[in-house]
C-alpha positions in Angstrom: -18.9 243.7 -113.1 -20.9 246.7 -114.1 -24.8 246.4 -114.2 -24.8 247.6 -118.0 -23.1 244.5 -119.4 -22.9 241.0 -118.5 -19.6 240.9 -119.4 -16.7 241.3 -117.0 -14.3 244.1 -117.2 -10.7 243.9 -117.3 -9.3 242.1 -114.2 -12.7 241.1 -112.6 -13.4 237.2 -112.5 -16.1 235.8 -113.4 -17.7 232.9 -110.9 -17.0 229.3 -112.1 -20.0 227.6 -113.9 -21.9 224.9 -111.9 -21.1 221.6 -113.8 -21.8 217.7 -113.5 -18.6 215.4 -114.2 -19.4 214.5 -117.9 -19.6 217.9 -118.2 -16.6 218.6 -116.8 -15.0 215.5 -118.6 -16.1 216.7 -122.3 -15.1 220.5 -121.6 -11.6 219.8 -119.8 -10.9 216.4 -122.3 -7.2 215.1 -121.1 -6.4 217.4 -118.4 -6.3 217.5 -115.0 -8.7 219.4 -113.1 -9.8 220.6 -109.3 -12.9 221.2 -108.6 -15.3 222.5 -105.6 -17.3 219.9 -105.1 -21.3 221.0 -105.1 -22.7 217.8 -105.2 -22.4 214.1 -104.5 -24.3 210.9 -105.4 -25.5 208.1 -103.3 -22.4 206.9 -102.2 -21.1 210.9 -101.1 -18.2 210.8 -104.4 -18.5 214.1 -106.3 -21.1 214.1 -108.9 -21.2 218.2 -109.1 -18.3 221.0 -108.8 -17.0 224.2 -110.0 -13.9 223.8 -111.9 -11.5 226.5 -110.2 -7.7 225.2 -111.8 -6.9 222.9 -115.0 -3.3 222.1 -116.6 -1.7 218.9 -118.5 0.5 218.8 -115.8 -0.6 217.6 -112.5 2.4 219.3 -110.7 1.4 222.3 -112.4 -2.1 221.7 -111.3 -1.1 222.1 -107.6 0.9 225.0 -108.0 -1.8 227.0 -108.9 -4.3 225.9 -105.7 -2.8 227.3 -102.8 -5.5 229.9 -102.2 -8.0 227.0 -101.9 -7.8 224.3 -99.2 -10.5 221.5 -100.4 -10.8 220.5 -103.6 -10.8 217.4 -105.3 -8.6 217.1 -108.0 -9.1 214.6 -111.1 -7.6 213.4 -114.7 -10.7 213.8 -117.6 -9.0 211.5 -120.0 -7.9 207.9 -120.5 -5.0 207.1 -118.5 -1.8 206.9 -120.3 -0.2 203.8 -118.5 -2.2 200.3 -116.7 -4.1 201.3 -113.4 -2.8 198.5 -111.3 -5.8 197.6 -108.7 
């Protein structure tokens, strides 16, 4: 990125914004996401990450993270069938 503009030039990327789970939730609403997780609560599950991959389609999700080995990988939305627990 050049020092005159904040904004990044063609082909540069940009680093992904710090974000808390509702955050992530209301910005990626029905998709799947991975993140980097940056933070955990109390009990060590993610509370914090940096949102590096998003589709619909989980498959599709997973193709797209092979350059990154840990991430944690959720749905933002209602799920579309029973969870059975």
């Amino acid at each position: 990125m050049s020092s005159a503009s904040s904004v990044p030039s063609a082909g540069e990327q940009t680093e992904p914004a710090d974000l808390t789970l509702s955050e992530i939730r209301k910005r990626y609403k029905d998709q799947w996401v991975a993140i980097i997780v940056t933070g955990r609560d109390k009990n060590l599950q993610p509370s914090k990450g940096k949102v590096v991959a998003e589709d619909i389609d989980r498959y599709m999700l997973r193709q797209k993270l092979t350059k990154y080995p840990d991430v944690c990988i959720f749905y933002t939305g209602e799920p579309v069938y029973p969870l059975l627990l």
